[in-house]
TIDREN-666887 format. One line per field, with one value per residue (C-alpha): residue number from 1; residue in three letters; x, y, z. Coordinates in Angstrom, 2 decimals. Layout:
pos = NUM, ... $
code = ALA, ... $
east = X, ... $
north = Y, ... $
up = Z, ... $
END
This chain:
pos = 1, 2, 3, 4, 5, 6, 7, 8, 9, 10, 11, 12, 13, 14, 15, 16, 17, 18, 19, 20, 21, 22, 23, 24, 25, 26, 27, 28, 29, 30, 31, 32, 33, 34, 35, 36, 37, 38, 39, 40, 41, 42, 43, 44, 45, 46, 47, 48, 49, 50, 51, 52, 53, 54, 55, 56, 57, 58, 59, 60, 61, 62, 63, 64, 65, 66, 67, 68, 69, 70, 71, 72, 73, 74, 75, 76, 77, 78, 79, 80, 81, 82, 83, 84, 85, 86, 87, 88, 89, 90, 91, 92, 93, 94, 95, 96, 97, 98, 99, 100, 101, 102, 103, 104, 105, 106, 107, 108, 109, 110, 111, 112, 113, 114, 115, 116, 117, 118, 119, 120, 121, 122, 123, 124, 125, 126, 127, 128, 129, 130, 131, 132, 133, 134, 135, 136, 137, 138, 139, 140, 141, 142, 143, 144, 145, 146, 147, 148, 149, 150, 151, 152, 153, 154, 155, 156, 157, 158, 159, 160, 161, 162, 163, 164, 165, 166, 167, 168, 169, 170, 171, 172, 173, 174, 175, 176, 177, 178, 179, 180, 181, 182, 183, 184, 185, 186, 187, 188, 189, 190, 191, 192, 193, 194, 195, 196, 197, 198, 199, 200, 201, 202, 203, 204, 205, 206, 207, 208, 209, 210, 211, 212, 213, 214, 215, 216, 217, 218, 219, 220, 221, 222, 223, 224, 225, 226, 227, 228, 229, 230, 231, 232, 233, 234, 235, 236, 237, 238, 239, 240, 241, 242, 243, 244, 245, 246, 247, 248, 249, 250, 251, 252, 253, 254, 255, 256, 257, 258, 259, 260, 261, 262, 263, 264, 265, 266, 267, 268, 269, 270, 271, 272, 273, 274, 275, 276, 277, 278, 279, 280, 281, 282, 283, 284, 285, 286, 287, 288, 289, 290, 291, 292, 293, 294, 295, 296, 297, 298, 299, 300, 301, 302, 303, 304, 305, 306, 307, 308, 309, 310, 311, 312, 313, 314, 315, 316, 317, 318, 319, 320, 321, 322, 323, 324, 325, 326, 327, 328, 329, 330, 331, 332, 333, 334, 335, 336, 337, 338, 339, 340, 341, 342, 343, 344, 345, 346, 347, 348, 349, 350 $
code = UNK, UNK, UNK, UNK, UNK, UNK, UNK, UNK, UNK, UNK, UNK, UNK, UNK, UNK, UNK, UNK, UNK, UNK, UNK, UNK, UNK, UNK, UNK, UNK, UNK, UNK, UNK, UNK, UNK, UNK, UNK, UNK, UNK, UNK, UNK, UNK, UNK, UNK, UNK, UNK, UNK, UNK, UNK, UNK, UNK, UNK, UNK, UNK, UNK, UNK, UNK, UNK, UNK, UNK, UNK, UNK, UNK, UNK, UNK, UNK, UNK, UNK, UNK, UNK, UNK, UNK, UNK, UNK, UNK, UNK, UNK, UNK, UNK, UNK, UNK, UNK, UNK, UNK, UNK, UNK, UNK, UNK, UNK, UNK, UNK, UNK, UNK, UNK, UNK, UNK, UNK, UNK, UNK, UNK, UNK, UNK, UNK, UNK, UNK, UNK, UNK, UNK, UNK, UNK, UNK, UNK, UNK, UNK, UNK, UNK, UNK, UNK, UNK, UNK, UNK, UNK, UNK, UNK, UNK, UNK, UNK, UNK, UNK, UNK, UNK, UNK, UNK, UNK, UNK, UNK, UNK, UNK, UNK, UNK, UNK, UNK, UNK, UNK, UNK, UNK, UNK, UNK, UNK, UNK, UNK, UNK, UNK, UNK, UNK, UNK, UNK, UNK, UNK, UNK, UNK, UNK, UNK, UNK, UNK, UNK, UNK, UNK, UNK, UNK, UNK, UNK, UNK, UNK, UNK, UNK, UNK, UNK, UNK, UNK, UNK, UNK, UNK, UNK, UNK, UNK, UNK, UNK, UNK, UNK, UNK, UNK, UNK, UNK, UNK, UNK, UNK, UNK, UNK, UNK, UNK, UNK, UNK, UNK, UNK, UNK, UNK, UNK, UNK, UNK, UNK, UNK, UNK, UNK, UNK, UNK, UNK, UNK, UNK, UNK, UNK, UNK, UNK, UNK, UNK, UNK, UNK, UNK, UNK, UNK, UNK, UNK, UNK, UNK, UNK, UNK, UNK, UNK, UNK, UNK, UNK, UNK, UNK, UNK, UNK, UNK, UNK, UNK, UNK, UNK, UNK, UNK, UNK, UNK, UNK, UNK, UNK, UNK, UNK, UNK, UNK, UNK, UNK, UNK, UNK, UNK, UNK, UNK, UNK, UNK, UNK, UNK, UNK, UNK, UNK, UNK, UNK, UNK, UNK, UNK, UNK, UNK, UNK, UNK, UNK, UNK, UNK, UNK, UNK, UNK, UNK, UNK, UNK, UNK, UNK, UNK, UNK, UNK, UNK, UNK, UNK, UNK, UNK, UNK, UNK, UNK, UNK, UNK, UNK, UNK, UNK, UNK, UNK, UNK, UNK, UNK, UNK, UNK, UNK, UNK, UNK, UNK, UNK, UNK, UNK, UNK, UNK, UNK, UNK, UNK, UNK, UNK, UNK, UNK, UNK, UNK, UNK, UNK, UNK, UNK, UNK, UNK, UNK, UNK, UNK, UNK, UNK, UNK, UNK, UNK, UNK, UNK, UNK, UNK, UNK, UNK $
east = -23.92, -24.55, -24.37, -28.12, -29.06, -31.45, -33.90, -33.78, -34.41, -37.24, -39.10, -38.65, -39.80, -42.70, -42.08, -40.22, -36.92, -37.30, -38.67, -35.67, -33.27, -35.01, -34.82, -31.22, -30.79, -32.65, -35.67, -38.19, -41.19, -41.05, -43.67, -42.13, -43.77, -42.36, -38.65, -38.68, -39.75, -37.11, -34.46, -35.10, -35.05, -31.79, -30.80, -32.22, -30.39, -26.86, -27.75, -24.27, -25.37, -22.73, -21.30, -19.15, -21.80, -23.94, -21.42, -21.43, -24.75, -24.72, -21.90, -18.75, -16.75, -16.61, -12.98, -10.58, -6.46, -4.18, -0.84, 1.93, 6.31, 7.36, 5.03, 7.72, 8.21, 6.56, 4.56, 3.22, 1.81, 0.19, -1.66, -2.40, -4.30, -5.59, -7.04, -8.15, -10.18, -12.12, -12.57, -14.20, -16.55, -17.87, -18.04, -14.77, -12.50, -9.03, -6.01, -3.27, -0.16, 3.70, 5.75, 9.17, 9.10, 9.50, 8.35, 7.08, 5.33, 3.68, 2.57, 1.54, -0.79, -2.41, -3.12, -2.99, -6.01, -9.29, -13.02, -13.45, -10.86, -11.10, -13.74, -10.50, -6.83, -5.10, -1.78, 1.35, 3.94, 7.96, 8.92, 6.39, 7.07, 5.14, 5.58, 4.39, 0.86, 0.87, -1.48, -2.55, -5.90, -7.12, -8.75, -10.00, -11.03, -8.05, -6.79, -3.01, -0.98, 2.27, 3.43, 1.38, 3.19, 0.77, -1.86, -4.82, -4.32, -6.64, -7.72, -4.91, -4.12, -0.83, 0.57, 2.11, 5.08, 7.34, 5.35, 6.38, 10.00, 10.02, 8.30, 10.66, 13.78, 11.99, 12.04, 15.61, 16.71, 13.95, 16.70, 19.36, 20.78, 22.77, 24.83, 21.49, 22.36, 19.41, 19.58, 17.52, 17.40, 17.39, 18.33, 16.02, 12.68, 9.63, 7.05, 9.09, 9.10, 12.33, 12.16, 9.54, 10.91, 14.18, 12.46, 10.52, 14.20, 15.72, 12.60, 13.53, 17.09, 16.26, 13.80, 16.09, 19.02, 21.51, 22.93, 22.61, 24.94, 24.95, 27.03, 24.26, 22.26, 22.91, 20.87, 20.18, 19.44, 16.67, 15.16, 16.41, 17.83, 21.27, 21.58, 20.50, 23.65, 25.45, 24.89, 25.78, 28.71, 30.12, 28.95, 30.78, 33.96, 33.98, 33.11, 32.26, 30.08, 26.65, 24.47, 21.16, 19.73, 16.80, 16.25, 13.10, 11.73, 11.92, 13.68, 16.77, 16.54, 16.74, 20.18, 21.39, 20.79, 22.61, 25.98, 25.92, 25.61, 28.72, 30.87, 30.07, 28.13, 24.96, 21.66, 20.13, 22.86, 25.64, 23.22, 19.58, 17.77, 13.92, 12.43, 9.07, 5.94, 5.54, 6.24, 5.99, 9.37, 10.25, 8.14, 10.32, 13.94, 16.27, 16.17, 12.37, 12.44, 10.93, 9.16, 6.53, 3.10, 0.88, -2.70, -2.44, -6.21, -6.99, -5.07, -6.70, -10.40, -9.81, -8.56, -11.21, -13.88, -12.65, -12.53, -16.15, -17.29, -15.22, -16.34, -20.08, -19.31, -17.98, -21.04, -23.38, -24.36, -23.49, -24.32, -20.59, -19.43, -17.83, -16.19, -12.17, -9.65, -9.39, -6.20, -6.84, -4.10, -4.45, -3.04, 0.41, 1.83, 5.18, 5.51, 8.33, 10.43, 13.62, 15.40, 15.60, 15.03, 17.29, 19.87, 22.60, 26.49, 29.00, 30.53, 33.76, 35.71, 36.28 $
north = -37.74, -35.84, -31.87, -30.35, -27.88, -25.55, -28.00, -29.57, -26.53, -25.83, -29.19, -28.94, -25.26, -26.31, -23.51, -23.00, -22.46, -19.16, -18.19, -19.57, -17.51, -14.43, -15.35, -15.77, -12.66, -10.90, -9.51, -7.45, -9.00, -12.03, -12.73, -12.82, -16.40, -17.92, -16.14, -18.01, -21.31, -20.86, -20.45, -23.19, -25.76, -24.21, -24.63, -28.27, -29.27, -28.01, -25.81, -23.55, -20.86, -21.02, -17.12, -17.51, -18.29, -15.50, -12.87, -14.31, -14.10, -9.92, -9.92, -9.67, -12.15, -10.94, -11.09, -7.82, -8.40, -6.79, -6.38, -5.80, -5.74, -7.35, -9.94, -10.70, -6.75, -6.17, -2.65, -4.25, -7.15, -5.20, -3.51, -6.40, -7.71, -4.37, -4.67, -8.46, -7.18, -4.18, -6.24, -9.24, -6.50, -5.95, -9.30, -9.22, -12.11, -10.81, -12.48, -11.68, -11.47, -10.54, -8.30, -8.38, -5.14, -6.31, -3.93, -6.69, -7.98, -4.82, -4.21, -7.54, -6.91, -3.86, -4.72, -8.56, -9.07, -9.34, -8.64, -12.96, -12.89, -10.10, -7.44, -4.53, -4.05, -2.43, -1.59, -0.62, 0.03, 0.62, -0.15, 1.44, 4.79, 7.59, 6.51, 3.08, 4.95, 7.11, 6.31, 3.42, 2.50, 1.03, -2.36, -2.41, -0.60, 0.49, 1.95, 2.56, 3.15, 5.31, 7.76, 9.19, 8.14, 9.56, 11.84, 11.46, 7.94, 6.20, 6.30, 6.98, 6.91, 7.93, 9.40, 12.89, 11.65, 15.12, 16.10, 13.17, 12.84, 17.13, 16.04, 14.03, 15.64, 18.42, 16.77, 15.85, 18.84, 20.29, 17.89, 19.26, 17.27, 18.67, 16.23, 14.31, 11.09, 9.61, 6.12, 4.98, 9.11, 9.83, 13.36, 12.66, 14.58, 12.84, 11.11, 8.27, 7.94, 8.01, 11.14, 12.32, 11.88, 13.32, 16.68, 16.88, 16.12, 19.11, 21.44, 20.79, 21.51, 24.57, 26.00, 26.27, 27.32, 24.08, 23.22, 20.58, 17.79, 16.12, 13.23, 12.62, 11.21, 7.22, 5.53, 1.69, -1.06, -2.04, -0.75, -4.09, -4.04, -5.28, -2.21, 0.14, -1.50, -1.24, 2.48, 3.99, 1.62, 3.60, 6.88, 5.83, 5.25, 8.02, 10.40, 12.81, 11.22, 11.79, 12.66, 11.29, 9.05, 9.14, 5.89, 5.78, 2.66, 0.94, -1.92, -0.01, 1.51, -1.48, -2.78, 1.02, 0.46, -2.60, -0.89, 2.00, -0.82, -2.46, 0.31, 1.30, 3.97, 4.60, 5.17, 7.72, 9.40, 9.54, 9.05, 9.43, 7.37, 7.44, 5.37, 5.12, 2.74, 1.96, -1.74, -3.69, -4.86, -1.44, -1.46, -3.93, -3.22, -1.80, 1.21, 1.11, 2.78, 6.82, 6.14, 7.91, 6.08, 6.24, 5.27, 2.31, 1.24, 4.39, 3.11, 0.15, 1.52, 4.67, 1.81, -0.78, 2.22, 3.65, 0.33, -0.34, 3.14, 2.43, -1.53, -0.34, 2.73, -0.27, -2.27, 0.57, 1.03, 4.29, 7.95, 9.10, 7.41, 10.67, 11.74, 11.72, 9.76, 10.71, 11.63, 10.78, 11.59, 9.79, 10.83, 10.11, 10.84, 10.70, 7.87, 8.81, 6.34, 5.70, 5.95, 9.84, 10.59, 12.83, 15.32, 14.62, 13.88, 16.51, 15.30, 14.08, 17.75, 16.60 $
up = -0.62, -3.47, -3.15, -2.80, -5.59, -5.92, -7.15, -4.35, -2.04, -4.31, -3.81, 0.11, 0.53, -2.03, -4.74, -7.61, -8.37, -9.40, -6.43, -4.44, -7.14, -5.94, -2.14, -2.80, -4.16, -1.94, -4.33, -2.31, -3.91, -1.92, 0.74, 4.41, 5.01, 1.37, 2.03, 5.95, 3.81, 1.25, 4.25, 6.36, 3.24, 2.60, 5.95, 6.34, 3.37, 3.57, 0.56, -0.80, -3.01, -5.91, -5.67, -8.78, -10.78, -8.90, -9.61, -13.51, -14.11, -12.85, -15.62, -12.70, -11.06, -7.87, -7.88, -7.87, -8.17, -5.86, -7.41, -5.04, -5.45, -2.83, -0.44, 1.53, 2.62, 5.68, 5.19, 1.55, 3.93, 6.01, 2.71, 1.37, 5.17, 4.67, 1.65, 1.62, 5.12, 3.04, -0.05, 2.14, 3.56, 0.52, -0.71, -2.91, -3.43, -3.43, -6.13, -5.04, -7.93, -7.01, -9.56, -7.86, -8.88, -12.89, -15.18, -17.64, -15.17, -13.97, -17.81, -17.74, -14.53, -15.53, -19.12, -19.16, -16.52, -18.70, -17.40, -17.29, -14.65, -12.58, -12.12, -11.54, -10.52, -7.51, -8.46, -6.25, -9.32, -8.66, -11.76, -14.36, -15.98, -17.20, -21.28, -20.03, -18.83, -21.78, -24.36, -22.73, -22.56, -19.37, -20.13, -16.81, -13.64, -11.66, -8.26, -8.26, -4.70, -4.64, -5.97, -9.18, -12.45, -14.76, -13.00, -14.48, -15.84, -12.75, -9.66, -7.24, -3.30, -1.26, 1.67, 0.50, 1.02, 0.10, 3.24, 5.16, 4.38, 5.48, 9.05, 9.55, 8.37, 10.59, 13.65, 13.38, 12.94, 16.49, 18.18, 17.38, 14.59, 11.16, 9.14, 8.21, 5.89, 3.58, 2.35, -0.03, -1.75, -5.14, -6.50, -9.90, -9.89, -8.50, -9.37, -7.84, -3.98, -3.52, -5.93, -3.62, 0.06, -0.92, -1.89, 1.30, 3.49, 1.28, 1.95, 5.75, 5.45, 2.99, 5.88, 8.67, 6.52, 6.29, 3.67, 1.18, 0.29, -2.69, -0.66, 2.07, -0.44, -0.75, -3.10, -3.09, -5.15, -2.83, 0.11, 2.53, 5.80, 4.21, 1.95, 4.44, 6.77, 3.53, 2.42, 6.15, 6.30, 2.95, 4.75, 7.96, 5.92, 3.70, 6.57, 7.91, 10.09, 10.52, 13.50, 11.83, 9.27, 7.84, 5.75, 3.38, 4.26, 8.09, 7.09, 5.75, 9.01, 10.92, 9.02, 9.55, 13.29, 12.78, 11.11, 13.62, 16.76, 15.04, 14.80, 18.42, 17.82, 19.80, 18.36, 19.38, 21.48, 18.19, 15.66, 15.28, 12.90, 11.64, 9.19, 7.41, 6.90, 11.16, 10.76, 13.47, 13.16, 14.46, 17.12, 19.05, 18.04, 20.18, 20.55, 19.28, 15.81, 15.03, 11.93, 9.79, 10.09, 6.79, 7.67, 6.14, 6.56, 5.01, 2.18, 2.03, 2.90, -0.18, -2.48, -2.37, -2.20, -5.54, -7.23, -6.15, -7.72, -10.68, -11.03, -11.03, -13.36, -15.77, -15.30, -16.57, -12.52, -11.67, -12.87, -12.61, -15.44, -16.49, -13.54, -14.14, -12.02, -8.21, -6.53, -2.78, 0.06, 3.37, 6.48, 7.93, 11.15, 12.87, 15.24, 17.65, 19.48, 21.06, 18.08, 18.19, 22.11, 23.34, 22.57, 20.23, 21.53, 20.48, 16.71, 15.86, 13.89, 10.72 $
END
């Protein structure tokens, strides 16, 4: 059976196709007893109204791409449910499109999507730079997540994360713990996240007078749960050993709960851990995992709310063409857990 088209609805509601276009779309000027006519015909016959070539004809596609690292990363999953929810909501078809992280393929995201494909861009980078923002010309609307590369470059949403990574370090230290090991730290200057946490842990120590070393900080090639195991298994060798660890991302601090169960240590009695992004992962490891919980639907509600100012902006819809890139911070809070309860066990001299 051949699919009805609005033809057809038009000869079974008894008016013209035009008219049915405007029921479609929702016009005002249609009567009450035509717009019940129209909708029953479509009902009768099955009618689908075509919403690509809907959003077409408004000049838009109705599509927005979300460009994310790392799908397979639990806390960039649960953004990207986020975001597919709050983009359905408003009537958004979501593309999805993995970088791995690739700076190529981040360029090629941000610059390579054209207004035929997608009406904008949200954009978590890890591997794009400030020069790569620099005198580049957005081609289309777009929302970036993270850390700000390039303030005033686009739209932009994040957790302040210096603030985060100092709660946290903060409430390590309220239980009593010193020799504080970070995996996944960077001692560079932010923008990065990395960059960004490891200020916020050295604010904490700074505050209640510890000092900093240089040696507690143990970068990684990628925030996994084997390199988290990795890094505190280097730290556990080369000594002395830590009370606490605070990994940057919960998954590093799942394979660091890992190493410290291995070597017979006990989490959280000999060694506190906390983590970050409240996956559910650590939710239901043992011990359950401290963790700092960004809003995550926040991130996702801010994101697709920008894009939607900015998409209409583009389409010559919107008086605030003129207004200059946001810079939106959404809540985080600490999530504690097992992971950190109680007191810490006297340390090993040495």
């Amino acid at each position: 059976m051949a699919r009805p088209r609005i033809k057809d609805v038009a000869l079974r509601a008894g008016v013209s196709e035009k008219t049915v276009s405007n029921v479609i779309n929702d016009y005002e000027h249609v009567s009450e007893r035509t717009r019940k006519a129209v909708r029953e015909a479509i009902a009768e016959l099955g009618y689908r109204v075509n919403l690509a070539g809907r959003h077409l004809r408004r000049g838009r596609t109705g599509i927005i791409a979300l460009v994310l690292p790392e799908l397979d990363f639990p806390y960039f999953a649960d953004l990207a449910n986020g975001i597919i929810t709050e983009a359905e909501r408003n009537g958004l078809t979501v593309l999805l499109h993995q970088t791995r992280a690739d700076r190529q393929h981040e360029l090629s995201a941000l610059h390579g999507f054209d207004h035929d494909f997608a009406d904008g861009v949200i954009l978590s980078p890890l591997a794009l730079t400030t020069e790569d923002l620099r005198d580049r010309r957005r081609t289309l609307p777009a929302v970036l997540l993270g850390e700000a590369i390039e303030p005033g470059w686009a739209d932009h949403v994040a957790i302040d994360n210096v603030r985060a990574a100092r709660d946290a370090t903060e409430h390590l230290i309220s239980i009593g713990r010193r020799r504080i090991l970070v995996v996944g730290g960077s001692d560079a200057p932010p923008p990065g996240t990395a960059e960004a946490r490891t200020l916020g842990y050295r604010q904490a120590l700074d505050a209640a007078g510890l000092p900093y070393d240089p040696a507690a900080v143990m970068p990684v090639a990628q925030f996994r749960m084997p390199h988290g195991a990795a890094a505190v298994a280097r730290a556990l060798d080369a000594g002395p050993r830590p009370d606490a660890v605070l990994c940057l991302n919960d998954q590093m601090a799942l394979g660091a709960i890992r190493t410290l169960h291995e070597r017979g240590l006990r989490v959280p009695r000999d060694v506190a851990v906390v983590g970050f992004d409240d996956v559910e992962g650590g939710r239901f490891s043992v011990p359950t995992l401290t963790t700092v919980s960004p809003d995550k639907k926040a991130v996702a509600r801010v994101a697709v709310e920008l894009l939607l100012l900015r998409i209409a902006e583009a389409a010559g819809g919107s008086g605030n063409a003129d207004l200059p890139p946001e810079e939106r911070v959404v809540p985080h809070r600490l999530a504690i857990r097992e992971s950190t309860a109680g007191p810490a066990a006297a340390a090993p001299a040495g």
